[in-house]
N, C-alpha and C positions, 0 to 999 in steps of 0.2 A: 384952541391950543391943546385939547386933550384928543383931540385926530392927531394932531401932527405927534404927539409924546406918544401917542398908542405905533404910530407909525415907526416910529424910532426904533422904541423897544422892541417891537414883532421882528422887524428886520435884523436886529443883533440876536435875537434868543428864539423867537418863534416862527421865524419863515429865513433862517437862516438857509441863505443858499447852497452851503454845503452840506451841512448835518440837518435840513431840512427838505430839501430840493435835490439835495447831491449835485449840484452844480458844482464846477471846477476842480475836480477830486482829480485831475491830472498835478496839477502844480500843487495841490493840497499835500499828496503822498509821494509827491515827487523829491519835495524842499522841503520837509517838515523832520529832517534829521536831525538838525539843530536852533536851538532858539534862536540865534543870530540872524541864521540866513532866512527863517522864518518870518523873522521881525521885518526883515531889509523886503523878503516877496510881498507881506502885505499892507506893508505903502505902500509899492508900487504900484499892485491891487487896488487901494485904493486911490491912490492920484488918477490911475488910469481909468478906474467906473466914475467916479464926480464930472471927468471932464468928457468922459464917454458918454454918460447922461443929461451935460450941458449942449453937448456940441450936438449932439442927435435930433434933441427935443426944437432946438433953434432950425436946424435942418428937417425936421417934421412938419411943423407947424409952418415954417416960412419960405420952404423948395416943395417937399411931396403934397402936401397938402392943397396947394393951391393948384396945383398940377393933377387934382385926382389922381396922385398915383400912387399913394399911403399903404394899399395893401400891398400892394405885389411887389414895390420897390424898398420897404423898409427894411430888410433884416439885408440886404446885399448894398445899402447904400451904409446902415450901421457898421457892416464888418469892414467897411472900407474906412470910415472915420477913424475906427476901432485902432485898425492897423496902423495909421498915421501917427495917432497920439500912442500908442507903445512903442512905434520908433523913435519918439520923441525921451520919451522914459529912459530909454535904452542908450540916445547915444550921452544922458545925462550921467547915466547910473556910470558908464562906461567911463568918465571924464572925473567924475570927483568920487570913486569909489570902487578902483579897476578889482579889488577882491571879492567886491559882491558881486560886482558884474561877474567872472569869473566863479565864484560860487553859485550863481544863478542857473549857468551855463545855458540852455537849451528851453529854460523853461523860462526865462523873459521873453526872447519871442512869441514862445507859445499863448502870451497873454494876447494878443493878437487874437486868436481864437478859443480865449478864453471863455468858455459858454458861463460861465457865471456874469463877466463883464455886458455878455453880450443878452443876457436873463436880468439883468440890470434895466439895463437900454429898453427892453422889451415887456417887462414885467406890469406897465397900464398907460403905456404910449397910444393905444389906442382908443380905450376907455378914456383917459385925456381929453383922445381928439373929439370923438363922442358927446364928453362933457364940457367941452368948450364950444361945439358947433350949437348945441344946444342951450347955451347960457346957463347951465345949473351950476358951474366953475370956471371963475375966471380966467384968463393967459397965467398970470402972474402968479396967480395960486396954482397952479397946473405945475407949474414952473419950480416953485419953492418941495411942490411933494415929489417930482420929479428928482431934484436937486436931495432933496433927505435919502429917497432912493438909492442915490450913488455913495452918498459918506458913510449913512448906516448899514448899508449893505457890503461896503469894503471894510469896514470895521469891523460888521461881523464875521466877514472873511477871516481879518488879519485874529483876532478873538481866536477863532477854530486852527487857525493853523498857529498859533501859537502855543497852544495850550494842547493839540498834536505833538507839537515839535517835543514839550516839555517832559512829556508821558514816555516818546519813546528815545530821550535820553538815558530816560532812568530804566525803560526796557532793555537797554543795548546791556547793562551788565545785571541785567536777570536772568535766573535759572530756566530758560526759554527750550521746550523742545526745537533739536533742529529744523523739523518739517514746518515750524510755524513762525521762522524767525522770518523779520525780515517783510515781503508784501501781507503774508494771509498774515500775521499779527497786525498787520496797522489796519486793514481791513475790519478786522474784530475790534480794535480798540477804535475803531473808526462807527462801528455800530455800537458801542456803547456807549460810544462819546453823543451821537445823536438821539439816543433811548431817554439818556442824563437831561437833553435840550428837551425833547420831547415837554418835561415836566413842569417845564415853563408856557404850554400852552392855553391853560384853564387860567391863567391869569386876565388877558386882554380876549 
């Protein structure tokens, strides 16, 4: 229990994919103008890594795997899953929420290639297989840290860009030189925001 709780917590605060990894800092600086729309991209982020992390490990373990074909076939068979299930998002978001779809604009499909989702998928898929070929972790246990992987790791998504979003509400009417408003500020508040995570590492 105290793996799966250290697992948790790393992934929202210590191996956070954005302010840790810098994973998905496209939609991160993209959509992070307001809390709203920041709210609405990281469920989506997260719906879309849990099932991008279900549907992959199932298609690891029970197509590539048996197939010997794990290494060379995994990240082009994942970005294709990937793609499916954010079209799936997309025509949701688009049917009972046409302003956030609309506020999204451009960067819900981008989730498709969203390399955080896809640093999800990929992040001990192999080590997994490793540890399953070899009996030292069970399917099911493989399966469960798999499965934390995708919720805690969109939550720590949805976490960073929310808490982005909130920072540079309150920047938009600060006394901001012009040369900094705008990308190179979110950038800077972007590295202080990950300096801030940083000091949650000596914990776990």
């Amino acid at each position: 229990m105290l793996g799966y709780l250290s697992l948790m917590f790393g992934l929202v605060f210590v191996q956070n994919f954005v302010l840790s990894q810098f994973l998905g800092l496209c939609p991160f600086l993209g959509v992070s103008k307001k809390q709203s729309i920041a709210l609405g991209m990281g469920l989506a982020v997260v719906f879309v890594m849990v099932m991008s992390c279900i549907a992959t490990f199932f298609f690891y373990f029970l197509v590539l795997v048996p197939l010997e074909a794990g290494e060379y076939l995994d990240i082009a068979s994942f970005i294709l899953i990937i793609a499916a299930l954010t079209q799936l998002v997309e025509l949701v978001i688009k049917k009972h929420s046409p302003s956030l779809y609309e506020a999204l604009g451009i960067y819900l499909p981008l989730l498709s290639t969203n390399c955080a989702v896809l640093g999800a998928t990929q992040l001990k898929i192999a080590e997994f297989g490793q540890k399953v070929a070899s009996g030292s972790l069970s399917f099911w246990d493989a399966f469960a840290q798999n499965t934390i992987i995708g919720i805690f790791g969109g939550l720590g998504f949805t976490l960073a860009i929310f808490l982005m979003a909130s920072l540079r509400e309150r920047l938009d009417t600060a006394p901001v030189p012009d040369s900094l408003k705008g990308t190179p500020l979110a950038f800077i508040v972007t590295a202080c925001m990950a300096l801030a995570f940083f000091g949650f590492a000596g914990i776990i």
